[in-house]
N, C-alpha and C positions, 0 to 999 in steps of 0.2 A: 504494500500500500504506500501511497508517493504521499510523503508528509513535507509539506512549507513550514519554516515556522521566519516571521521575519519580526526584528526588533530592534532597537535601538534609537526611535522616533520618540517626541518629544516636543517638549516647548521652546523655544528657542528665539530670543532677540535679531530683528534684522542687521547682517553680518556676521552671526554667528557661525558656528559648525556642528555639524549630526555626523556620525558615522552609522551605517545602516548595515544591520547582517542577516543573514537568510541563512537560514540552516537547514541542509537539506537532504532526506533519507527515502529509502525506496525507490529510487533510480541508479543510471550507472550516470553519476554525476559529471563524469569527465568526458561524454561524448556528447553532452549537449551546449551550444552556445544558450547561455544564461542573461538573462533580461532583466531589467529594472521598469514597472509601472509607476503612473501614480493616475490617480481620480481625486478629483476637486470637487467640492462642492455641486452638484447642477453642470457634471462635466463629463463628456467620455472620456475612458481613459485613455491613456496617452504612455506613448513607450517613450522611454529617457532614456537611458542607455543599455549599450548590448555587448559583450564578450564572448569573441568562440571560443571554439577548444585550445586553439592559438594562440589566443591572447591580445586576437583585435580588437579594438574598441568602435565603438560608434556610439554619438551621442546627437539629443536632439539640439538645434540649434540653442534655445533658451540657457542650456545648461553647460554648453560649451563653456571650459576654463574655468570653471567652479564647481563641477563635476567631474568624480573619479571611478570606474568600474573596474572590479579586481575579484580574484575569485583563486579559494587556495583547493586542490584538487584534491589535495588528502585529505582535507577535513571534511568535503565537500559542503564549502563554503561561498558565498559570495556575498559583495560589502560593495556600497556606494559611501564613498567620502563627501559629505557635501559642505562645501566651504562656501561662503560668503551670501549665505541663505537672506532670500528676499521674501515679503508676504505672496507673493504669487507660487513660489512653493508650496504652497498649503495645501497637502493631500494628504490620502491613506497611498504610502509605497508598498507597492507587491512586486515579491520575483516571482520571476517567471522561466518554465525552463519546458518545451516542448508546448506552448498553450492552456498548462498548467499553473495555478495561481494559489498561493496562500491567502490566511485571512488577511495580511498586511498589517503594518504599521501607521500609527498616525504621525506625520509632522505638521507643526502648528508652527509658522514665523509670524509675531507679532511682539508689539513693544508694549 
């Protein structure tokens, strides 16, 4: 059974920083490029960024340069760095790995 479990969301002042982690079991972790969501409020969701098995990155424009995606294979982990957090961050983050989603995390940017 494929378990999500993501955390590390929070309150946060704008400028701040979150590091986000997804912990993930029931899959063969290392052969799937691994995703980051988030849903806003009254929003579809929206992919932010994405790492393959390689270790390429892709991110959405918004997020470019204040956004980091990394994923450790042996823990079968993966973690978004988010530095210099704006109120328009303000979602529940989920990973994602084959169209699969955990329940997420909340981050709230607000002063």
């Amino acid at each position: 059974q494929v378990q999500l479990v993501e955390s590390g969301g929070g309150l946060v002042q704008p400028g701040g920083s979150l590091r986000l982690s997804c912990a993930a079991s029931g899959i063969i972790f290392r052969i799937y490029t691994m995703r980051w969501y988030r849903q806003a409020p009254g929003k579809q969701r929206e992919l932010v960024a994405a790492i393959t098995t390689g270790g390429n990155t892709n991110y959405t424009d918004s997020v470019k340069g204040r956004f980091t995606i990394s994923r450790d294979n042996a823990k079968n982990r993966l973690y978004l760095q988010m530095n210099s957090l704006k109120p328009e961050d303000t979602a529940v983050y989920y990973c994602s790995p084959g169209g699969r989603f955990g329940s997420g995390t909340q981050v709230t940017v607000s002063s």
